[in-house]
Each structure stands twice: as structure tokens, then as C-alpha cells.
MOPAC internal coordinates of N, CA, C and O (Angstrom, degrees):
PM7 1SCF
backbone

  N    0.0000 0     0.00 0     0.00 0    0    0    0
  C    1.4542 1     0.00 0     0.00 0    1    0    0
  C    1.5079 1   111.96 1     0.00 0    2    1    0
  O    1.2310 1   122.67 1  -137.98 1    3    2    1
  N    1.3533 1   112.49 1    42.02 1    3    2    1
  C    1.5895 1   102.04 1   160.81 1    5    3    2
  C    1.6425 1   118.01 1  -103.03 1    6    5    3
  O    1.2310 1   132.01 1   -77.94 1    7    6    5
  N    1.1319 1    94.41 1   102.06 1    7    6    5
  C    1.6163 1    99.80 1   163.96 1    9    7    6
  C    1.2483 1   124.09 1  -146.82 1   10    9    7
  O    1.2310 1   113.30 1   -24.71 1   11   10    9
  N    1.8843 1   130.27 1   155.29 1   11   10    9
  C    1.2960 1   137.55 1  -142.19 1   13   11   10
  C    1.8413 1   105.23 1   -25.49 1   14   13   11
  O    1.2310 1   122.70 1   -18.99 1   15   14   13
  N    1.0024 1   112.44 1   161.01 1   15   14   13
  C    1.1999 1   134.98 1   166.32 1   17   15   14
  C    1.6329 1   120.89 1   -59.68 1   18   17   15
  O    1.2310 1   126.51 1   130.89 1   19   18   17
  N    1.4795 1   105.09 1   -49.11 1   19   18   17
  C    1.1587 1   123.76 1  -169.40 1   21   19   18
  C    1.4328 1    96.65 1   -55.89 1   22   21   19
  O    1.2310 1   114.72 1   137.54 1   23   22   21
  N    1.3007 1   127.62 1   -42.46 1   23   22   21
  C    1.6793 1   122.67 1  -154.87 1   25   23   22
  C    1.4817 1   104.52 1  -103.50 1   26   25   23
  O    1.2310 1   124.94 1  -122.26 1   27   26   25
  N    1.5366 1   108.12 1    57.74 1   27   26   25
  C    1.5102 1   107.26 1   171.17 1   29   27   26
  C    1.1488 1   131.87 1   -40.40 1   30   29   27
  O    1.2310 1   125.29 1   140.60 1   31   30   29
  N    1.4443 1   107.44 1   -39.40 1   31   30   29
  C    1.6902 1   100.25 1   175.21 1   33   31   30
  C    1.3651 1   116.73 1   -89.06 1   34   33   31
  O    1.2310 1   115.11 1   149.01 1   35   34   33
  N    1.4532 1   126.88 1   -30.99 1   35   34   33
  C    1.4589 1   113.88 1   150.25 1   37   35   34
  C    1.1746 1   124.74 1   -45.36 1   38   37   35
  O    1.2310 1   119.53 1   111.03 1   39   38   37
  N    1.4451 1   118.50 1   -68.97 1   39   38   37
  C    1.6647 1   100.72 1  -179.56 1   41   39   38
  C    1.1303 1   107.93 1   -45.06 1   42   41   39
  O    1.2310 1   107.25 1   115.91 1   43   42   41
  N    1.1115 1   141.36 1   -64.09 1   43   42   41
  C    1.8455 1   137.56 1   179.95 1   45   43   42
  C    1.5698 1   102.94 1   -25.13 1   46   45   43
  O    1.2310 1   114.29 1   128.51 1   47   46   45
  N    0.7699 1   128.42 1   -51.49 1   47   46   45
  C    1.1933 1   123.67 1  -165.20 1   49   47   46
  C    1.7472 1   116.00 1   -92.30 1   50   49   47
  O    1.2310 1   133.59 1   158.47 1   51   50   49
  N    1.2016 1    91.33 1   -21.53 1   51   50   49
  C    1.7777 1   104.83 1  -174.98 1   53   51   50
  C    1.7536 1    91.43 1   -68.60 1   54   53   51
  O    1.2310 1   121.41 1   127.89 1   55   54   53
  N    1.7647 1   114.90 1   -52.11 1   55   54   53
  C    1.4888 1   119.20 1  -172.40 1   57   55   54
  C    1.4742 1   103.16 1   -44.64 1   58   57   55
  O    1.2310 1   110.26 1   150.82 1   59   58   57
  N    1.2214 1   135.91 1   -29.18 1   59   58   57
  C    1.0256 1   124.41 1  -161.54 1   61   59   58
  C    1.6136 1   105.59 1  -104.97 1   62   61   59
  O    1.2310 1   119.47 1   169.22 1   63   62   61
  N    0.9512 1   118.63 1   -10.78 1   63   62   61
  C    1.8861 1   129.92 1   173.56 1   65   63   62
  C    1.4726 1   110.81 1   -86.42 1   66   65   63
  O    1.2310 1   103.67 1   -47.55 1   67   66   65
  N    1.0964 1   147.65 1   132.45 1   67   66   65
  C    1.6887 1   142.47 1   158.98 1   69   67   66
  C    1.6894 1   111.43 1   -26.62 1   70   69   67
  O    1.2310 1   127.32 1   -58.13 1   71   70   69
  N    1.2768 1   103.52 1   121.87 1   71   70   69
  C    1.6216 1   113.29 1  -159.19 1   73   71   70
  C    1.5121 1   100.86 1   -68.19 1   74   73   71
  O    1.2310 1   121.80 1   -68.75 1   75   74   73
  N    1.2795 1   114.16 1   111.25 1   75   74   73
  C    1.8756 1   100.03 1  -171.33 1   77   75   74
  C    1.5652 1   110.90 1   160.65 1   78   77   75
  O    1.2310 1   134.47 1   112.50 1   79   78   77
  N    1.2481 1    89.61 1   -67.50 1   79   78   77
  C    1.7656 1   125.63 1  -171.48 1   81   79   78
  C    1.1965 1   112.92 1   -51.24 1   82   81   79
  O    1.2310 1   124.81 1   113.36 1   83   82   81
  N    1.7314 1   108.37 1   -66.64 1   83   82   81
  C    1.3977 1   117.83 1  -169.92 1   85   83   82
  C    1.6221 1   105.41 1   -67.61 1   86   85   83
  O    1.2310 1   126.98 1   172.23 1   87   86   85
  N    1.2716 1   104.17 1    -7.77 1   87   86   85
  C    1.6229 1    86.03 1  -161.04 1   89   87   86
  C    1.7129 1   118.27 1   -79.46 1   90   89   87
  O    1.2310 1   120.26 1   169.97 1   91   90   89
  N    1.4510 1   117.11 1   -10.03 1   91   90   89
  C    0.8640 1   125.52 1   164.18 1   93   91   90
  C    1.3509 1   116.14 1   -65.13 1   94   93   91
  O    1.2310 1   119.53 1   149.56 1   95   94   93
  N    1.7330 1   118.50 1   -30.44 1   95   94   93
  C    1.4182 1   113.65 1  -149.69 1   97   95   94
  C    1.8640 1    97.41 1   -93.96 1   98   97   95
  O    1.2310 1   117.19 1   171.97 1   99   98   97
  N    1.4021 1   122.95 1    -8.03 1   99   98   97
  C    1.7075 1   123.53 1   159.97 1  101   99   98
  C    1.0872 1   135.28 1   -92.53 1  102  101   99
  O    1.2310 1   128.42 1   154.92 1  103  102  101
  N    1.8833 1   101.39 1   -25.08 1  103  102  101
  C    1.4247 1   112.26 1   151.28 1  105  103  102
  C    1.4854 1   113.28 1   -52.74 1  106  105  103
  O    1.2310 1   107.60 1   108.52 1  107  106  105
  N    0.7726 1   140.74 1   -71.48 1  107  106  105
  C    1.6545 1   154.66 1  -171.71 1  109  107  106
  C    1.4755 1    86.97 1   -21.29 1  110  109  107
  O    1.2310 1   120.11 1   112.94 1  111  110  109
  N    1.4592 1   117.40 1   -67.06 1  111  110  109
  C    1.5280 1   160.71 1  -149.20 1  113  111  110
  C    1.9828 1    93.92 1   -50.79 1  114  113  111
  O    1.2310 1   120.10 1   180.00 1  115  114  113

């Protein structure tokens, strides 16, 4: 779960998802 700063509540939530996965699913976003 390291990703930008800016998206506190994403990363919060990304830490808790398999570090990888989600990241496609806010990019999309």
C-alpha cells in the first residue's frame, strides 16, 4: 500500500487490498 500521498483515503484503503490490484480499479476512476 504505497501510493501518492494525495489519495489518503485510497491509499487507506488500497493498504488493506493486495498492493497491485486496486490500482487499476482508481486509475480507471
Amino acid at each position: 500500500g504505497t501510493g501518492p500521498v494525495h489519495y489518503g483515503v485510497c491509499s487507506n484503503y488500497l493498504n488493506e487490498i493486495t498492493d497491485g490490484e486496486p490500482l487499476y480499479v482508481f486509475v480507471r476512476r
